[in-house]
C-alpha positions as CSV (number, residue, x, y, z in Angstrom):
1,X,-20.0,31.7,27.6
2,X,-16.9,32.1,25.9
3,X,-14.1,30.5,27.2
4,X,-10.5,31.8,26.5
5,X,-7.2,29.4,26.5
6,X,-6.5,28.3,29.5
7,X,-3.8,30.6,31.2
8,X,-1.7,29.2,34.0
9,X,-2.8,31.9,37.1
10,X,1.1,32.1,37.6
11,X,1.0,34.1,33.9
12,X,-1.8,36.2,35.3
13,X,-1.4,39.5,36.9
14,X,-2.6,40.0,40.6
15,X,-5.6,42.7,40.5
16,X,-8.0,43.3,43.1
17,X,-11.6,44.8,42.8
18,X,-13.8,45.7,45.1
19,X,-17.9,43.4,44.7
20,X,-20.7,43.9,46.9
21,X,-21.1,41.2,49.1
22,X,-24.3,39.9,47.7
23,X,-22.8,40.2,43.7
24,X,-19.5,37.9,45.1
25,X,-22.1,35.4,46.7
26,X,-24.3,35.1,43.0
27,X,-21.0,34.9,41.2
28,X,-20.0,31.8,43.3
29,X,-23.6,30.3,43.3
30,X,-23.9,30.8,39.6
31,X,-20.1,29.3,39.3
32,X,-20.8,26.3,40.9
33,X,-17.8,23.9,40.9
34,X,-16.1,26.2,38.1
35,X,-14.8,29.1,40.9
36,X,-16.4,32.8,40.6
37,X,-13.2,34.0,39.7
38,X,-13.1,31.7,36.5
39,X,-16.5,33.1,35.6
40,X,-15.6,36.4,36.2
41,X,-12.9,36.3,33.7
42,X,-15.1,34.3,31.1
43,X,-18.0,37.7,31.5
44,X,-14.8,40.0,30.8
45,X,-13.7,37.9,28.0
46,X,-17.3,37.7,26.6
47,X,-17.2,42.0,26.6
48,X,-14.3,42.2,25.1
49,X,-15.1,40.6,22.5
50,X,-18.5,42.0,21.7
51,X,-16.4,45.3,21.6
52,X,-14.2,44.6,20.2
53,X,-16.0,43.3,17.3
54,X,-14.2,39.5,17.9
55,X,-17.1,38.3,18.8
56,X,-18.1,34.6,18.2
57,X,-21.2,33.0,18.6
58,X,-22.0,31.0,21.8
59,X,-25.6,29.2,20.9
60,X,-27.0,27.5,18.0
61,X,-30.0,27.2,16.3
62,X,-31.2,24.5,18.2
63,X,-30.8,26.5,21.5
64,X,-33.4,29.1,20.5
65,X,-37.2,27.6,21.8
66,X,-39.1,30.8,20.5
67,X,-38.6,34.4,18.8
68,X,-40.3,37.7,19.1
69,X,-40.4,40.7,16.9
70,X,-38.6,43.9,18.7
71,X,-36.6,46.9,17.4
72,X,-33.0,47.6,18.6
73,X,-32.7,50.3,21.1
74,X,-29.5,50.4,21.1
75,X,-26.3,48.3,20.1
76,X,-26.9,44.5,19.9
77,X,-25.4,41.6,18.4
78,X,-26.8,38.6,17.2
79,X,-26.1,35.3,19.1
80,X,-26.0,32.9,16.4
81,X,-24.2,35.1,14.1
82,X,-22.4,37.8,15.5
83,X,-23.8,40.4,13.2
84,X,-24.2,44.0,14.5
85,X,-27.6,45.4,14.8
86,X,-27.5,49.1,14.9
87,X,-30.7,51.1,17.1
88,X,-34.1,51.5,15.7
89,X,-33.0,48.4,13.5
90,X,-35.8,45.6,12.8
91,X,-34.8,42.3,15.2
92,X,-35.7,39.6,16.9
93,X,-35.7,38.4,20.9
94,X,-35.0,34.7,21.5
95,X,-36.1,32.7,23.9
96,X,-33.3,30.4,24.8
97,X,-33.6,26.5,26.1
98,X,-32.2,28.2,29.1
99,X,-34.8,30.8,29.8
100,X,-32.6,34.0,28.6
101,X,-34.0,36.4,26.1
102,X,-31.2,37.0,23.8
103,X,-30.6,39.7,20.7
104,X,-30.7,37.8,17.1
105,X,-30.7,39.2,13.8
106,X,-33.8,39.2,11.6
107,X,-32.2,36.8,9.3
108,X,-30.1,34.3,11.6
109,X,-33.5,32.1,11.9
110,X,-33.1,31.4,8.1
111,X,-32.1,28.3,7.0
């Protein structure tokens, strides 16, 4: 995940939201030592960026174990290079090292 400079939490503004009780207790498995706060910030972060089109990659090549054929159904963007692939567009799944099925763009297997 993408991980933004590290703020001091006195710079950071207060905001509270309300989590189901079983979300909150994922977050902090899935955290681990990191803090589910810290990983809630790095998801936002990771959003933002798709949006906002300031998106940068997070795997590599060598991440991705297999791919599959599949057509866009709506908005993706690639993994490996960030490149927008628009709905009903020609794609690919990837099966990551870490068992995720992530978007990729027909060409960002190429070498």
């Amino acid at each position: 995940m993408y991980t933004i400079p590290k703020t001091s939490t006195t710079e950071m503004e207060v905001t509270s939201i309300r989590l189901e009780r079983e979300l909150k207790d994922s977050l902090k498995r899935l955290a681990n030592n990191k803090g589910y706060q810290a990983l809630i910030r790095d998801i936002l972060w990771t959003y933002v960026q798709q949006k906002s089109g300031d998106y940068r990659p997070q795997l590599s090549h060598s991440d991705i174990r297999a791919s599959l054929a599949a057509t866009a159904q709506q908005e993706e963007r690639c993994v490996l290079t960030g490149k927008v692939i628009r709905p009903s567009e020609a794609m690919l799944l990837g099966f990551t090292t870490n068992g995720e099925l992530v978007p990729l763009s027909i060409d960002s297997m190429e070498d």
